[in-house]
N, C-alpha and C positions, 0 to 999 in steps of 0.2 A: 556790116553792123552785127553786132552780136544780141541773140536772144538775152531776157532776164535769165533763163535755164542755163545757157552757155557760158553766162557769165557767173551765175552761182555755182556751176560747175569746175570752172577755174577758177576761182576763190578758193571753194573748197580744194582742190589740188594742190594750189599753193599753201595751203594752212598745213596741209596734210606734211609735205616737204619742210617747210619752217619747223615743224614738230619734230620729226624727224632728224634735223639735224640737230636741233636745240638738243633732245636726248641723245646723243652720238656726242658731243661737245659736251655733254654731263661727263660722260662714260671715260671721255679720254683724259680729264682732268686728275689727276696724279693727289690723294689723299693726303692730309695734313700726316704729320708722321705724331704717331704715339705718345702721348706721355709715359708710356711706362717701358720705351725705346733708353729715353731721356736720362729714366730713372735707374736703369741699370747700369747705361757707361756709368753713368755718377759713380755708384756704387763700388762698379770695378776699378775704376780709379781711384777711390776714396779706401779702397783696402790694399794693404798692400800684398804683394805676393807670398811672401813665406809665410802671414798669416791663413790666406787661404789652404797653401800649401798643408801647411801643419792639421788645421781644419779636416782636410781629405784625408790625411793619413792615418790621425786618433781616430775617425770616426771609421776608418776600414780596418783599424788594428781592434775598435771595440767589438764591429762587427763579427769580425773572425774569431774573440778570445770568447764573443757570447755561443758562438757555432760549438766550439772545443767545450766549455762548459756545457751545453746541452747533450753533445755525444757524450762527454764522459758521463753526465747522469742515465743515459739510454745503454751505458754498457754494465753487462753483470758482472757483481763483484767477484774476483777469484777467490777460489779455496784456501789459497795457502794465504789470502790477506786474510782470511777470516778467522776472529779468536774466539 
């Protein structure tokens, strides 16, 4: 026969383990996926590729033509351009 101590002492144990796994079985449950997962294939599907393409290129061809305009403003003018 078990004391009231003994037996609120295994109550308690077993709460303790139900807990336990209850958060363990949180844990392992795999997240709803993103809406903004979603939102991108959409997107990349929704454009097509040589738009993107072209995208990349004008904007590294601006990149590069604003670099060359900055150095040629940072270089001194020569002598013989000057009247």
């Amino acid at each position: 026969m078990l004391t009231p101590e003994q037996l609120r002492s295994t109550l308690e144990t077993e709460r303790q383990f139900r807990n336990v796994l209850l958060s363990a079985a949180k844990v392992t449950e795999p997240k709803p996926p993103s809406v903004w997962s979603g939102v991108g294939k959409l997107l990349l599907k929704a454009i097509p590729a040589n738009v993107v393409r072209d995208a990349i290129v004008g904007g590294g061809k601006a990149i590069l033509a604003n670099r060359q305009r900055s150095a040629d403003q940072d270089q001194p003018v020569p002598e013989a351009t000057k009247q």
